[in-house]
PDB file of N, CA, C and O in Angstrom:
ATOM      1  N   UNK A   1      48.156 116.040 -97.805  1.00  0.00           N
ATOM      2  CA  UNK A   1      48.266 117.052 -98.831  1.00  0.00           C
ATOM      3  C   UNK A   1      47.444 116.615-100.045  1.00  0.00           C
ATOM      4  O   UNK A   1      47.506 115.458-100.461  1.00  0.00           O
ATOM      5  N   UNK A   2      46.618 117.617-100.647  1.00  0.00           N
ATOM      6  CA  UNK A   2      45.952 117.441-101.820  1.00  0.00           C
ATOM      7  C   UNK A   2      46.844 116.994-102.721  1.00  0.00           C
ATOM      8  O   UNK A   2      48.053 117.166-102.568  1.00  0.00           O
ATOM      9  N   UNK A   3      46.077 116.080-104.237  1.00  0.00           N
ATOM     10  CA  UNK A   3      46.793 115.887-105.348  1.00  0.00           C
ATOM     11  C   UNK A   3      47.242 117.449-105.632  1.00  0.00           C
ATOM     12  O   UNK A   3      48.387 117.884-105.511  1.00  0.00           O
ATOM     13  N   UNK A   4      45.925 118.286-106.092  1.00  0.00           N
ATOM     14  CA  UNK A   4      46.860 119.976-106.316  1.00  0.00           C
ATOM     15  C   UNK A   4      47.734 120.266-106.329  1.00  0.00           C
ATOM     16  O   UNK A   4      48.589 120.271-107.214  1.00  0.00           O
ATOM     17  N   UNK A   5      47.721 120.739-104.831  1.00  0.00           N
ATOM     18  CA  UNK A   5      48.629 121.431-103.884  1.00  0.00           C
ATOM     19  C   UNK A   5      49.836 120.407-104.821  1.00  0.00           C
ATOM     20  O   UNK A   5      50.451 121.082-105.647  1.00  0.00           O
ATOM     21  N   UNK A   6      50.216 118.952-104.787  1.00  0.00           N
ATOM     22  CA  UNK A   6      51.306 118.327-104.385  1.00  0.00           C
ATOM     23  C   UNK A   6      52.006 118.753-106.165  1.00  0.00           C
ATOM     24  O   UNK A   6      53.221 118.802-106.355  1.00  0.00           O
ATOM     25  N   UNK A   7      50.931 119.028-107.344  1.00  0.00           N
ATOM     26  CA  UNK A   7      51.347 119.415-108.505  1.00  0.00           C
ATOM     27  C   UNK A   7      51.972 120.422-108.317  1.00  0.00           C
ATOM     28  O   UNK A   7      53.188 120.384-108.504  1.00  0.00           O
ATOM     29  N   UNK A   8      51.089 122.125-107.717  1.00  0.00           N
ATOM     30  CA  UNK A   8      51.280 123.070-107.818  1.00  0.00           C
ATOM     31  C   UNK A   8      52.908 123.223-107.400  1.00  0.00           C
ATOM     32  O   UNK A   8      53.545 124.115-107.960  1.00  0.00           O
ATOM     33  N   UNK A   9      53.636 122.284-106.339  1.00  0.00           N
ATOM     34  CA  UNK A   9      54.496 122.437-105.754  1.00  0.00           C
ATOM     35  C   UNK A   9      55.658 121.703-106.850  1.00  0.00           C
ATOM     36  O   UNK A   9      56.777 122.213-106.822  1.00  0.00           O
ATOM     37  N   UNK A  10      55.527 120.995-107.430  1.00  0.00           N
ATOM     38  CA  UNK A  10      55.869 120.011-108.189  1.00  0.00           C
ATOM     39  C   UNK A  10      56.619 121.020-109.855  1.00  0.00           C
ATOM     40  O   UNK A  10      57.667 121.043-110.501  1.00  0.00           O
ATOM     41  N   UNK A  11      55.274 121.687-109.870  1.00  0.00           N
ATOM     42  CA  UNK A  11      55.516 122.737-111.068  1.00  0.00           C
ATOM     43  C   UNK A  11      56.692 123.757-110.605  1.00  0.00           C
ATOM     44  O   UNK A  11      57.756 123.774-111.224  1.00  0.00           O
ATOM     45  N   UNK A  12      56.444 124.664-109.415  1.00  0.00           N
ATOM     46  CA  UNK A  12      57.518 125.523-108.668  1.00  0.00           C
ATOM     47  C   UNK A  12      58.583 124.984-108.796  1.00  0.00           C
ATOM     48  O   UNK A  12      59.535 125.507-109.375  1.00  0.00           O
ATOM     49  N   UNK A  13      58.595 123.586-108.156  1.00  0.00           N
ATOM     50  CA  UNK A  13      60.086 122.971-108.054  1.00  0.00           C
ATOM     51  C   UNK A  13      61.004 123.049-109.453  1.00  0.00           C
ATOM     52  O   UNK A  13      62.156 123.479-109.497  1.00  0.00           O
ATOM     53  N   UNK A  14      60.281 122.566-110.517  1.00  0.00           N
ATOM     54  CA  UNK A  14      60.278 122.422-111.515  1.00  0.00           C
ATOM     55  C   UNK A  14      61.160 123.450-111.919  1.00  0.00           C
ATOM     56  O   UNK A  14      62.378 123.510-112.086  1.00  0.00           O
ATOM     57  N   UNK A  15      59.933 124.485-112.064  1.00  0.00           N
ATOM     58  CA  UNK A  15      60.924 125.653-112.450  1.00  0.00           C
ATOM     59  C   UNK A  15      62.042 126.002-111.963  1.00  0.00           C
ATOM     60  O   UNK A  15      62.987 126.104-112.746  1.00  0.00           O
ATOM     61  N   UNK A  16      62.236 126.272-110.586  1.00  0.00           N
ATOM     62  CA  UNK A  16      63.300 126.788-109.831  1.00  0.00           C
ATOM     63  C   UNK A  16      64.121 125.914-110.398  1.00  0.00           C
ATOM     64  O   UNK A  16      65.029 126.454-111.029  1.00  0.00           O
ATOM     65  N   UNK A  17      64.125 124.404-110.395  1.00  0.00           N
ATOM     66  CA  UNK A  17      65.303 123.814-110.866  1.00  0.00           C
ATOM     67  C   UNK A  17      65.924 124.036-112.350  1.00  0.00           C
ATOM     68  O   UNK A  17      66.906 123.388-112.714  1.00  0.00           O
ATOM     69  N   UNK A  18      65.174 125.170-113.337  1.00  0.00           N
ATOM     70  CA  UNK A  18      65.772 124.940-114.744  1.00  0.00           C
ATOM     71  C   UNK A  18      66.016 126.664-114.804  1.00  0.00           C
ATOM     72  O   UNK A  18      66.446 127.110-115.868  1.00  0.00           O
ATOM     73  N   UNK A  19      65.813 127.385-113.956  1.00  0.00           N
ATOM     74  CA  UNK A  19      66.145 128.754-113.824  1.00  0.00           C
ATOM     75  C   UNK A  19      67.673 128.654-113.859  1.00  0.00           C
ATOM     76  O   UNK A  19      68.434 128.216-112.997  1.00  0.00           O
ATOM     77  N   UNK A  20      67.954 129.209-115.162  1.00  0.00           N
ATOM     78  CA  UNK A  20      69.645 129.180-115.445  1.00  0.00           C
ATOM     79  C   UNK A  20      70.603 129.954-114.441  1.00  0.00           C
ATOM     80  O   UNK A  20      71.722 129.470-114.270  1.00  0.00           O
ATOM     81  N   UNK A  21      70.342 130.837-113.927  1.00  0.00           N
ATOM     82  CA  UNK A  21      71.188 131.675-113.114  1.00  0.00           C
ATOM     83  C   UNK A  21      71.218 130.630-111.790  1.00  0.00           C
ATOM     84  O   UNK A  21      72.131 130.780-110.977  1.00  0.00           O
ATOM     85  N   UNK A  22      70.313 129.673-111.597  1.00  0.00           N
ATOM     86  CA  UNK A  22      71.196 128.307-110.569  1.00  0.00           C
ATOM     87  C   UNK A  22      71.801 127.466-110.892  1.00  0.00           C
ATOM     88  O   UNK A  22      72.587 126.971-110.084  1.00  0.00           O
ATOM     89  N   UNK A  23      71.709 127.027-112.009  1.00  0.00           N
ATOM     90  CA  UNK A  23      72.996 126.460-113.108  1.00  0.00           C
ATOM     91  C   UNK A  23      72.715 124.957-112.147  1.00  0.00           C
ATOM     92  O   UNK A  23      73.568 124.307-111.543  1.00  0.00           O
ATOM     93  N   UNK A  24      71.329 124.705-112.244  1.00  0.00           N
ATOM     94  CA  UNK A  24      71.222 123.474-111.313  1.00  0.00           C
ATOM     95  C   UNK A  24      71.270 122.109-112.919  1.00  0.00           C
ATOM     96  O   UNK A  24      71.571 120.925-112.767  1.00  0.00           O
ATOM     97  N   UNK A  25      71.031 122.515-113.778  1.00  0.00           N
ATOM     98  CA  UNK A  25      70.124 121.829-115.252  1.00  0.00           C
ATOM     99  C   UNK A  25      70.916 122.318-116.832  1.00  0.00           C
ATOM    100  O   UNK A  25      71.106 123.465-117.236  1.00  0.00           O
ATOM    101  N   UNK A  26      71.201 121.269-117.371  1.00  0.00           N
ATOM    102  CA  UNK A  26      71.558 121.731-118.980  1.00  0.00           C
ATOM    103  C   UNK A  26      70.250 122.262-119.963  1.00  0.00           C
ATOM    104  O   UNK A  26      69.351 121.551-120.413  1.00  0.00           O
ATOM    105  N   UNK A  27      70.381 123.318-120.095  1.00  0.00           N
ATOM    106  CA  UNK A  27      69.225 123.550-121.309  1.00  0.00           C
ATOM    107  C   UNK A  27      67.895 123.231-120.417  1.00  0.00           C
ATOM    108  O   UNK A  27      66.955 122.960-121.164  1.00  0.00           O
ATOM    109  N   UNK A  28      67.562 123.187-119.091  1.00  0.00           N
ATOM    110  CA  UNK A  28      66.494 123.324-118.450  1.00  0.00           C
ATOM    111  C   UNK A  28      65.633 121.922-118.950  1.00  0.00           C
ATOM    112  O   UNK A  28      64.406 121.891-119.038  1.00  0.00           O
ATOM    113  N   UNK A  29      66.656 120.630-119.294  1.00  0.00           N
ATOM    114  CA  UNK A  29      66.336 119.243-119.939  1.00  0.00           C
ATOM    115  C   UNK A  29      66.141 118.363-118.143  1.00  0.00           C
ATOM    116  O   UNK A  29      66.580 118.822-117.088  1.00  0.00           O
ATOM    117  N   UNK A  30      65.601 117.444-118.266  1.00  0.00           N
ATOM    118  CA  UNK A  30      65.669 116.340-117.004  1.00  0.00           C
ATOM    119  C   UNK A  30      64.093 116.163-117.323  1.00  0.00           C
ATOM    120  O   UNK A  30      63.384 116.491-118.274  1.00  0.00           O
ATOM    121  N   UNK A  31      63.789 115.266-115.678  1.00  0.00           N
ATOM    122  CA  UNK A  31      62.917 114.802-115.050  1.00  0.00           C
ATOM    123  C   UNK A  31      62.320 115.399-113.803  1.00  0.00           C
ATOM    124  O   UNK A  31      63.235 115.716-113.043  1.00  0.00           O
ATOM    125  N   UNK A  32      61.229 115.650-113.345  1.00  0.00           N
ATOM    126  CA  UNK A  32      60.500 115.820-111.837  1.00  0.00           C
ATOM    127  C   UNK A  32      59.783 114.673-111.827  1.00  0.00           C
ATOM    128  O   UNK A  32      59.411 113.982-112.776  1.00  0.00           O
ATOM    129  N   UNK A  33      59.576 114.494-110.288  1.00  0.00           N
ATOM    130  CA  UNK A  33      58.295 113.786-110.334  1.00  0.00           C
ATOM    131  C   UNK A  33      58.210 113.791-109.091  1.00  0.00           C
ATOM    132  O   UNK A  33      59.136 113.988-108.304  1.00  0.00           O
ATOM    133  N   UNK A  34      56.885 113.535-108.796  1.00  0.00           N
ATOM    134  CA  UNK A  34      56.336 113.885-106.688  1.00  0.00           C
ATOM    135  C   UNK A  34      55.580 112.330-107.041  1.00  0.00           C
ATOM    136  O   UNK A  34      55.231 111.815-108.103  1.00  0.00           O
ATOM    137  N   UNK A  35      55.506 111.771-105.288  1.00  0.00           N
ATOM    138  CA  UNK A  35      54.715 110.406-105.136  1.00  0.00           C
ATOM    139  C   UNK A  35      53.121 111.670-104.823  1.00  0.00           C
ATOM    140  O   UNK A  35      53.056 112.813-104.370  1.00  0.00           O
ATOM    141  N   UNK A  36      52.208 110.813-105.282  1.00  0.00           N
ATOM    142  CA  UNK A  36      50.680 111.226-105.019  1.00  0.00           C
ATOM    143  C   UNK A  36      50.414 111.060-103.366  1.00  0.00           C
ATOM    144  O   UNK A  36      50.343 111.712-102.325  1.00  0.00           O
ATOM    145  N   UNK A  37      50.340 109.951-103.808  1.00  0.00           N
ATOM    146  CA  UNK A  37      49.851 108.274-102.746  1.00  0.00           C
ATOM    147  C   UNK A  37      50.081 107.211-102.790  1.00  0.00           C
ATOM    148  O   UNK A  37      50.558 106.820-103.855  1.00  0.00           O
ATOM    149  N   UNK A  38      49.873 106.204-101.693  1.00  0.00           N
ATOM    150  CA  UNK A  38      50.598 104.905-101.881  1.00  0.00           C
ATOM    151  C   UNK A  38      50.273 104.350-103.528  1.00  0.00           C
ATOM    152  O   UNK A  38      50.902 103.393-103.980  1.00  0.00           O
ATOM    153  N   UNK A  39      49.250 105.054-104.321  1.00  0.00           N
ATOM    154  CA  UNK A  39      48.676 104.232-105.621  1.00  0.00           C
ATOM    155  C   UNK A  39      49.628 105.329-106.799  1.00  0.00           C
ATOM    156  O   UNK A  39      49.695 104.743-107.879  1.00  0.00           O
ATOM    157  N   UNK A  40      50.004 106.053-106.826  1.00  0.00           N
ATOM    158  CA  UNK A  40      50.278 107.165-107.879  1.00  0.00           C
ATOM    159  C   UNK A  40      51.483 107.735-107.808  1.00  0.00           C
ATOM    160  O   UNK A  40      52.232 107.459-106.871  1.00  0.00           O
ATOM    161  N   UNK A  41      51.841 108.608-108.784  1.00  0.00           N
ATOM    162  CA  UNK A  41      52.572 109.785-108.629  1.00  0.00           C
ATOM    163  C   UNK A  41      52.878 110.664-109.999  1.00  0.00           C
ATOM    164  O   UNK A  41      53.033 110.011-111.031  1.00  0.00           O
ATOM    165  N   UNK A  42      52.955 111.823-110.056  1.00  0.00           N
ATOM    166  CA  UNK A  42      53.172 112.917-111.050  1.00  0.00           C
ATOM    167  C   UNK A  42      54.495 112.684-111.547  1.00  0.00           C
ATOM    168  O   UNK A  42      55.421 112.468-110.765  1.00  0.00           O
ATOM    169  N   UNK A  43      54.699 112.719-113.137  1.00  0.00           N
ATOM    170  CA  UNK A  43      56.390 112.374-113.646  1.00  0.00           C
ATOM    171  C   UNK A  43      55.736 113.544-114.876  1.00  0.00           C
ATOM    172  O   UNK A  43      54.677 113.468-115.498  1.00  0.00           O
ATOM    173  N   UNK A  44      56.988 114.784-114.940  1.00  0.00           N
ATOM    174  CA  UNK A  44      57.122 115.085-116.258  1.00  0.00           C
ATOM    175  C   UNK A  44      57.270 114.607-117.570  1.00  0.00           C
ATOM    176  O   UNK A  44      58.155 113.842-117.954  1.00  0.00           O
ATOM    177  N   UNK A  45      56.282 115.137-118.301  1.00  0.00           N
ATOM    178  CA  UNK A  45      56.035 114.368-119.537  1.00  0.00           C
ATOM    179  C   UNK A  45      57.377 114.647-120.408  1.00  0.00           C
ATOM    180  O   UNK A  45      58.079 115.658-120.408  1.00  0.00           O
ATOM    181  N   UNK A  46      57.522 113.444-121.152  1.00  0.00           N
ATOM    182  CA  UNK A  46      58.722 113.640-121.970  1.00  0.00           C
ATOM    183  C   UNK A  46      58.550 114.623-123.285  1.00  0.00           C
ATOM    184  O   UNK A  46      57.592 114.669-124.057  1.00  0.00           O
ATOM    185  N   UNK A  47      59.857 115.452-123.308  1.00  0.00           N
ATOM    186  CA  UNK A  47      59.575 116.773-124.399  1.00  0.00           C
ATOM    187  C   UNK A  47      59.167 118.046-123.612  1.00  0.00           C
ATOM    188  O   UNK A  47      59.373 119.120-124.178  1.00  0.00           O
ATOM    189  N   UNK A  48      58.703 118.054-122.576  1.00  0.00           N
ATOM    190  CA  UNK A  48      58.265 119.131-121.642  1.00  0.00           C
ATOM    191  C   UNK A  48      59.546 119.908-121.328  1.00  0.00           C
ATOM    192  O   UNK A  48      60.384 119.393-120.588  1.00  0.00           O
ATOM    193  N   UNK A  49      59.767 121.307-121.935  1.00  0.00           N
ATOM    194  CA  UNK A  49      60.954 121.971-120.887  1.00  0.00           C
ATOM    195  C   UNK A  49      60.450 122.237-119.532  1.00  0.00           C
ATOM    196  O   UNK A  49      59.240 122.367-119.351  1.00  0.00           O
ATOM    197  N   UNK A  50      61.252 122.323-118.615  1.00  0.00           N
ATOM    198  CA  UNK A  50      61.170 122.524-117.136  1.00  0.00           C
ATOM    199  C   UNK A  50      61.173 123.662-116.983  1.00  0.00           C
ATOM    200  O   UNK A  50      60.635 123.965-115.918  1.00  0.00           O
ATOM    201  N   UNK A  51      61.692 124.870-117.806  1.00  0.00           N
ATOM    202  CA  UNK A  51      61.607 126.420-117.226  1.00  0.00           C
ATOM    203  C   UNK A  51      60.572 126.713-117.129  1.00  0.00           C
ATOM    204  O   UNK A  51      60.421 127.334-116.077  1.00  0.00           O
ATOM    205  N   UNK A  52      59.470 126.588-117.811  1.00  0.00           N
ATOM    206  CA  UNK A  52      57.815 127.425-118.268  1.00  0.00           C
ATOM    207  C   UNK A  52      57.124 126.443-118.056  1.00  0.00           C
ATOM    208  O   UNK A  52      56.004 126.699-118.497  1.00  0.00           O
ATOM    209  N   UNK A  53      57.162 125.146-117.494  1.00  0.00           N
ATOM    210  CA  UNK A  53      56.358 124.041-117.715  1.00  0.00           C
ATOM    211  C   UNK A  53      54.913 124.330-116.185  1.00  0.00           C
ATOM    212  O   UNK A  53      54.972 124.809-115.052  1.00  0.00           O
ATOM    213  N   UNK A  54      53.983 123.818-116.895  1.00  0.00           N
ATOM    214  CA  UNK A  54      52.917 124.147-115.946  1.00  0.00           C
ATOM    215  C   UNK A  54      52.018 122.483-115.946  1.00  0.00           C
ATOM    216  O   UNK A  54      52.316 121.475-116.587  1.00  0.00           O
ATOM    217  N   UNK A  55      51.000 122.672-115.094  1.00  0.00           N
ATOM    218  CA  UNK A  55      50.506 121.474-114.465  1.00  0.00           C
ATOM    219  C   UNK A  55      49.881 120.661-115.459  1.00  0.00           C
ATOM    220  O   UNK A  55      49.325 119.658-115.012  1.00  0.00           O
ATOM    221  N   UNK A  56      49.824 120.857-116.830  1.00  0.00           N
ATOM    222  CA  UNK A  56      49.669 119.847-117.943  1.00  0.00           C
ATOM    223  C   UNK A  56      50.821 119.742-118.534  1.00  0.00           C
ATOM    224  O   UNK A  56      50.657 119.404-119.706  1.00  0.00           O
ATOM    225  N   UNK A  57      52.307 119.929-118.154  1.00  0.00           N
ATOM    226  CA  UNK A  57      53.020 119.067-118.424  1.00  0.00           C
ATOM    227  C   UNK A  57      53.536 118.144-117.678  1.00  0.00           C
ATOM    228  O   UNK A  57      54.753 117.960-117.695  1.00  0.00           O
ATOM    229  N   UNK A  58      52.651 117.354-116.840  1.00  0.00           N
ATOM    230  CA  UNK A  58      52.370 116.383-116.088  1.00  0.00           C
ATOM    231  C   UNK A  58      51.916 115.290-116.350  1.00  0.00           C
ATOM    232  O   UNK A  58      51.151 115.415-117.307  1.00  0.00           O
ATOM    233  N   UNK A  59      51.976 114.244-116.004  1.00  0.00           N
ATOM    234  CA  UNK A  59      51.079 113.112-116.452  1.00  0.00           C
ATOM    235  C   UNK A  59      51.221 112.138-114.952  1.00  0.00           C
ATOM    236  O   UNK A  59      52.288 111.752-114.476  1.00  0.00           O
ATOM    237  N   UNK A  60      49.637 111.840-114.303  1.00  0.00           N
ATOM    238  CA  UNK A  60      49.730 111.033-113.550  1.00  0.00           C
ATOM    239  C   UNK A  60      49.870 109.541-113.687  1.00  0.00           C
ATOM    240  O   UNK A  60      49.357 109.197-114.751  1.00  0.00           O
ATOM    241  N   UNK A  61      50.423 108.408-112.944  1.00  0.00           N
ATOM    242  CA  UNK A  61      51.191 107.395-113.815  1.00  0.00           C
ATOM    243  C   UNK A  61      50.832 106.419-112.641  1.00  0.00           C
ATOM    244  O   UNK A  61      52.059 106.413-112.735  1.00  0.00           O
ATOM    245  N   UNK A  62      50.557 105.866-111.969  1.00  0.00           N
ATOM    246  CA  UNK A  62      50.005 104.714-111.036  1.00  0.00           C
ATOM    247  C   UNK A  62      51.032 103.651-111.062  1.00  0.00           C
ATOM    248  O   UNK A  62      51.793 103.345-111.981  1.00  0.00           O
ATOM    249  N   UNK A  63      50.903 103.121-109.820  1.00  0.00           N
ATOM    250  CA  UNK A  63      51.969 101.921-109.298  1.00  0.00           C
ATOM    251  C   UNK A  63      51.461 100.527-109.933  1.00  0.00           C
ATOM    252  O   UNK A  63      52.052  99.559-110.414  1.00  0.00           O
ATOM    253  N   UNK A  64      50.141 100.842-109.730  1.00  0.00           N
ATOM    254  CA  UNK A  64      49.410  99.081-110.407  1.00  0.00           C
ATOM    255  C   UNK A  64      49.990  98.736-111.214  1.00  0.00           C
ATOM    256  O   UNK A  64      50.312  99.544-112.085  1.00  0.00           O
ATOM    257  N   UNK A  65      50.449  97.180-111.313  1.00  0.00           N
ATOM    258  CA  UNK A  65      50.982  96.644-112.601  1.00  0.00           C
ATOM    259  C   UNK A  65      50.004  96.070-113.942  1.00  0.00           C
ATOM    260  O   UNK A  65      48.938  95.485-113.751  1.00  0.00           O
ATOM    261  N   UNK A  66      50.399  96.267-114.903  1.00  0.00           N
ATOM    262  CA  UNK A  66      49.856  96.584-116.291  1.00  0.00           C
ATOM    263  C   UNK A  66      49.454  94.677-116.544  1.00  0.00           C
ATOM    264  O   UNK A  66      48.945  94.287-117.596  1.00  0.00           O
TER     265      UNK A  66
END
């Protein structure tokens, strides 16, 4: 699966999870995040709401140590 694709899906999830009528989320507040590849993975940026959030409220974040 493309990086894309694995956002685009990432964003959907996103939403569906802060859509109040599933009462899955407080105030549509938390975390997502998808693995990329064995080197990466997508984590919602902090401050980002999850209802409306789109593929720049993303930030890709790598396994390598600092």
């Amino acid at each position: 699966m493309q990086t894309t694709e694995i956002l685009s899906q990432l964003v959907a999830m996103s939403r569906e999870l802060a859509e109040p009528a599933n009462d899955y989320v407080i105030l549509a507040e938390g975390n997502t995040s998808a693995r990329i590849d064995d080197n990466s993975f997508w984590v919602k940026a902090s401050g980002a709401g999850m209802r409306g959030i789109g593929p720049e409220g993303f930030v890709q974040v790598s396994f390598q140590q600092v």
